[in-house]
Backbone as CSV, one residue per row, in Angstrom:
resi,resn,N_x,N_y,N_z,CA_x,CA_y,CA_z,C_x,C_y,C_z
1,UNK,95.700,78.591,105.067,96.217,78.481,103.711,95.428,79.396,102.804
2,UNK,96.131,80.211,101.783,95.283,81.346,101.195,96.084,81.070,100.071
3,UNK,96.003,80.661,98.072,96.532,81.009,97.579,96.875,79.596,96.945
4,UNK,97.732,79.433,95.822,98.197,78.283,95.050,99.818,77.903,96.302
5,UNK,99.942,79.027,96.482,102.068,78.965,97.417,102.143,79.742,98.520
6,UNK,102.463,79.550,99.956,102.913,80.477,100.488,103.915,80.572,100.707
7,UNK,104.682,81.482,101.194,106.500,81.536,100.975,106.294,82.631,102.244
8,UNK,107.692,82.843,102.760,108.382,83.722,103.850,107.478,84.012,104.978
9,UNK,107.091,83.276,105.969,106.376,83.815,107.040,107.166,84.298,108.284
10,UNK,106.765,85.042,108.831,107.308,86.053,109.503,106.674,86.435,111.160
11,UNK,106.774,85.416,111.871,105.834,86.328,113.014,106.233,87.243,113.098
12,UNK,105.246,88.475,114.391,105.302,89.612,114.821,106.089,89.671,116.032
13,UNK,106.980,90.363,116.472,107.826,90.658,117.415,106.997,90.180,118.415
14,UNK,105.435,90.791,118.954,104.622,90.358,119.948,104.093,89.351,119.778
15,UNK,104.736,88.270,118.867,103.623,86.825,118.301,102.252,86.951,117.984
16,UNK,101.648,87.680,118.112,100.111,88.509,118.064,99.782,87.716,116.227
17,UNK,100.835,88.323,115.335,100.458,88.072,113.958,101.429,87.651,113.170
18,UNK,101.223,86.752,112.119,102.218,86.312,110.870,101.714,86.702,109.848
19,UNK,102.918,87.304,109.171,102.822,87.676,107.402,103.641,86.644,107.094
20,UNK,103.130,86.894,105.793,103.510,85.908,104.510,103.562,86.087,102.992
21,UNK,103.886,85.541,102.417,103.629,86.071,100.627,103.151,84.869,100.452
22,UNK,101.983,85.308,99.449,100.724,83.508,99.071,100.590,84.607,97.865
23,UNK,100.895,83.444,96.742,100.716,83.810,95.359,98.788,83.151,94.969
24,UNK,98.239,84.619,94.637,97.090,83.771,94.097,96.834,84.688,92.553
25,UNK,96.142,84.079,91.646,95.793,84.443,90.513,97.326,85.216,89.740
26,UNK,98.335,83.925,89.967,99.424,84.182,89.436,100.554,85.359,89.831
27,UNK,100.403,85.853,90.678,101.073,86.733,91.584,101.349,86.729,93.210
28,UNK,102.615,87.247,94.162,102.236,87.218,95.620,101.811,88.227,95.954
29,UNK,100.904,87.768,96.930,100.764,89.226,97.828,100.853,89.281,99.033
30,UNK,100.936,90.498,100.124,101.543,90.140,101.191,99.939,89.754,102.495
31,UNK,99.900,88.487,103.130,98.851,88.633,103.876,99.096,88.107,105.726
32,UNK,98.965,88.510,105.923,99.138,88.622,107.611,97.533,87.747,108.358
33,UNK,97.957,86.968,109.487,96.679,86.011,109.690,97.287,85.710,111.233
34,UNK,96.058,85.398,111.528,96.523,85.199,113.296,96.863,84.086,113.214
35,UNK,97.913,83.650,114.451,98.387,82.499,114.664,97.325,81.280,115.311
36,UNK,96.662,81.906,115.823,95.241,81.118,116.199,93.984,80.570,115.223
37,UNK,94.737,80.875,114.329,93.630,80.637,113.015,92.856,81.648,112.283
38,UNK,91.637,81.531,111.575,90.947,82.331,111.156,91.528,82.408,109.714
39,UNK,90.494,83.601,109.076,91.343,84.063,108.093,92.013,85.101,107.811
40,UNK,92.899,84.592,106.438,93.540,85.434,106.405,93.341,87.109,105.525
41,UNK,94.223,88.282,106.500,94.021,89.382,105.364,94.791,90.160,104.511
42,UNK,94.306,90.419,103.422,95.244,90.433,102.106,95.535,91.944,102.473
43,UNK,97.102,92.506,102.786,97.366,93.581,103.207,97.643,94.328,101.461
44,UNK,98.235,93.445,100.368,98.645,94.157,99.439,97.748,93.504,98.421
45,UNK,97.629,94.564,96.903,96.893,94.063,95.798,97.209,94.129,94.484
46,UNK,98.845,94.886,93.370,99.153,95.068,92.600,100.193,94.795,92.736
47,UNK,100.828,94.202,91.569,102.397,93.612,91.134,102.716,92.550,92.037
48,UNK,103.698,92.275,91.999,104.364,90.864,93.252,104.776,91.467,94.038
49,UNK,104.180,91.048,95.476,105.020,91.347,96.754,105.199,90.346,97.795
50,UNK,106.683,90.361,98.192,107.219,89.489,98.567,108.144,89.776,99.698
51,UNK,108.776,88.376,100.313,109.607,89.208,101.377,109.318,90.123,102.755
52,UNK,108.274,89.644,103.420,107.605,90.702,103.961,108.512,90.678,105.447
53,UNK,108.822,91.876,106.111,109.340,91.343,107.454,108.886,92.553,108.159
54,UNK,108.873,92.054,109.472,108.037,93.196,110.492,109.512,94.192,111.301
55,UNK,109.026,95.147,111.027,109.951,96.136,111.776,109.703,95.590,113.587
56,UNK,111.152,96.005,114.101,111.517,95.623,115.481,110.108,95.653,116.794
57,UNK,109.175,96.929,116.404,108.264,97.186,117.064,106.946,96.664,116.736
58,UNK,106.858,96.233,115.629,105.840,95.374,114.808,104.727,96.192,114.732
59,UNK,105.168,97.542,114.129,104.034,98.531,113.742,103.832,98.805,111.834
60,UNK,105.063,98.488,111.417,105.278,98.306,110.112,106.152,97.222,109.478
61,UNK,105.579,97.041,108.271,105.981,95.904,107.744,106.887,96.172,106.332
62,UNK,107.941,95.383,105.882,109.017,95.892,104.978,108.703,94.957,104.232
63,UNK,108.824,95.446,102.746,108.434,94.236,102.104,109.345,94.430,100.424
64,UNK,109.369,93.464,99.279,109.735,93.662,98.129,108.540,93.457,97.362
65,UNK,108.648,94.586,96.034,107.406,94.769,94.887,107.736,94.843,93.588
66,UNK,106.781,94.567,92.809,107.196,95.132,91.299,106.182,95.892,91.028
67,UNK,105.663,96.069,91.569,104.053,96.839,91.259,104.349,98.110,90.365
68,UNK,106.121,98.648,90.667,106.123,100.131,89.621,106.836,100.156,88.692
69,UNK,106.657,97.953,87.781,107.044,98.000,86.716,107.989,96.562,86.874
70,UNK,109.124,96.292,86.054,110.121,95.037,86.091,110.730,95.248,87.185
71,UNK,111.190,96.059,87.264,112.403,96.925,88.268,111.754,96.380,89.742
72,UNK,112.093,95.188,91.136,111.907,95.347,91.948,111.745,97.040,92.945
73,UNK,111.210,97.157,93.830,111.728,97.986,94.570,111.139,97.904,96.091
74,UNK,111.508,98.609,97.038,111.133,98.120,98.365,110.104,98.904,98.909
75,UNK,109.222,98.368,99.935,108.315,99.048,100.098,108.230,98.714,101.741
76,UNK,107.450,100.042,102.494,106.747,99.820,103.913,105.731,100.181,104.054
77,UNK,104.778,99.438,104.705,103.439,99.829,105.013,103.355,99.233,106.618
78,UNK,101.756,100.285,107.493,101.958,99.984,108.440,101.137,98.221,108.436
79,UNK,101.079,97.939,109.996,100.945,96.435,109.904,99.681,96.060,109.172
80,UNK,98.551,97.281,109.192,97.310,96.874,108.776,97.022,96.797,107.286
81,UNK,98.285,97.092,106.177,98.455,97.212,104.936,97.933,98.634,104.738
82,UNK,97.607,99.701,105.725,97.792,101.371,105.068,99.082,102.054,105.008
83,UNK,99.084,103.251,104.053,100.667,104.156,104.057,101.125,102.989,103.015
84,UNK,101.077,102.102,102.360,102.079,101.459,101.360,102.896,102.830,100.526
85,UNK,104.249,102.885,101.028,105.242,103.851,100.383,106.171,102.700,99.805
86,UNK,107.220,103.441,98.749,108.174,102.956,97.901,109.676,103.709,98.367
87,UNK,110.685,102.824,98.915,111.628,103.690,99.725,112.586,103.527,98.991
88,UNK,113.211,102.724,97.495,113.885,102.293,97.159,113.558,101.480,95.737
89,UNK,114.480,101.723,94.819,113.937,100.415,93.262,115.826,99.978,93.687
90,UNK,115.388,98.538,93.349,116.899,98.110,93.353,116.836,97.197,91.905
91,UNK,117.869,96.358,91.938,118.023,95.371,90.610,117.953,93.651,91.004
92,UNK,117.499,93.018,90.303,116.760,92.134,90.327,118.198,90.585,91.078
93,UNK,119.314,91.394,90.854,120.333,90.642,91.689,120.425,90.526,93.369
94,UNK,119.857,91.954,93.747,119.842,92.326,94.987,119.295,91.361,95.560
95,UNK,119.722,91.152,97.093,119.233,90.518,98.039,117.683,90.816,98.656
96,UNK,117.316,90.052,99.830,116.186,90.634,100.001,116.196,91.139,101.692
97,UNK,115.445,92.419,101.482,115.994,93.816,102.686,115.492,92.976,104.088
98,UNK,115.919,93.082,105.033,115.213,92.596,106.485,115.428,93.913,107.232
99,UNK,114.408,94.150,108.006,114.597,95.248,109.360,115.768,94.857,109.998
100,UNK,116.726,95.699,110.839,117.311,95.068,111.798,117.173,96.029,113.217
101,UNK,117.934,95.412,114.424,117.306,96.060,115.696,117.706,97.400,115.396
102,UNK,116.803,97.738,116.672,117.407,99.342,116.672,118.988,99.661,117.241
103,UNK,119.096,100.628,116.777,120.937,100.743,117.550,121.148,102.137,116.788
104,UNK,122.212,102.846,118.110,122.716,104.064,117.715,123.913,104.067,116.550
């Protein structure tokens, strides 16, 4: 347990790891923790991020942010929380993005 809430957990394709969004000091952020216990580590640190889901190979993780303002927008980073890129701003109606398998 990390945080006042946790919301959306997500194992890893290889069960190895779970993300999650745990709101602390009034915001979520995204943190990933072994299923065996221990603690947990805080992959993200500005605006709300939420929604986190692991790509098919469980090398990167997809997630939703506000970090570049009101305006949600989507973001991937790899599993260890480096590379955080912005692939997308959507509107605050939008759904929330999931990986899906691979396919031609």
């Amino acid at each position: 347990y990390n945080g006042t809430y946790n919301t959306d957990p997500q194992w890893s394709p290889c069960g190895d790891r779970i993300v999650y969004a745990g709101r602390t000091d009034g915001q979520f952020q995204v943190f990933s923790i072994s299923p065996e216990g221990g603690d947990p580590i805080q992959l993200t640190c500005s605006g709300n991020n939420e929604n986190p889901s692991w790509s098919p190979d469980g090398r990167q993780i997809l997630f939703s942010s506000t970090r570049t303002g009101h305006e949600k927008a989507l973001f991937v980073m790899y599993a260890d929380g480096r590379g955080q890129r912005m692939l997308l701003r959507y509107s605050n109606g939008a759904g929330i993005a999931n990986w899906g398998p691979n396919r031609f």
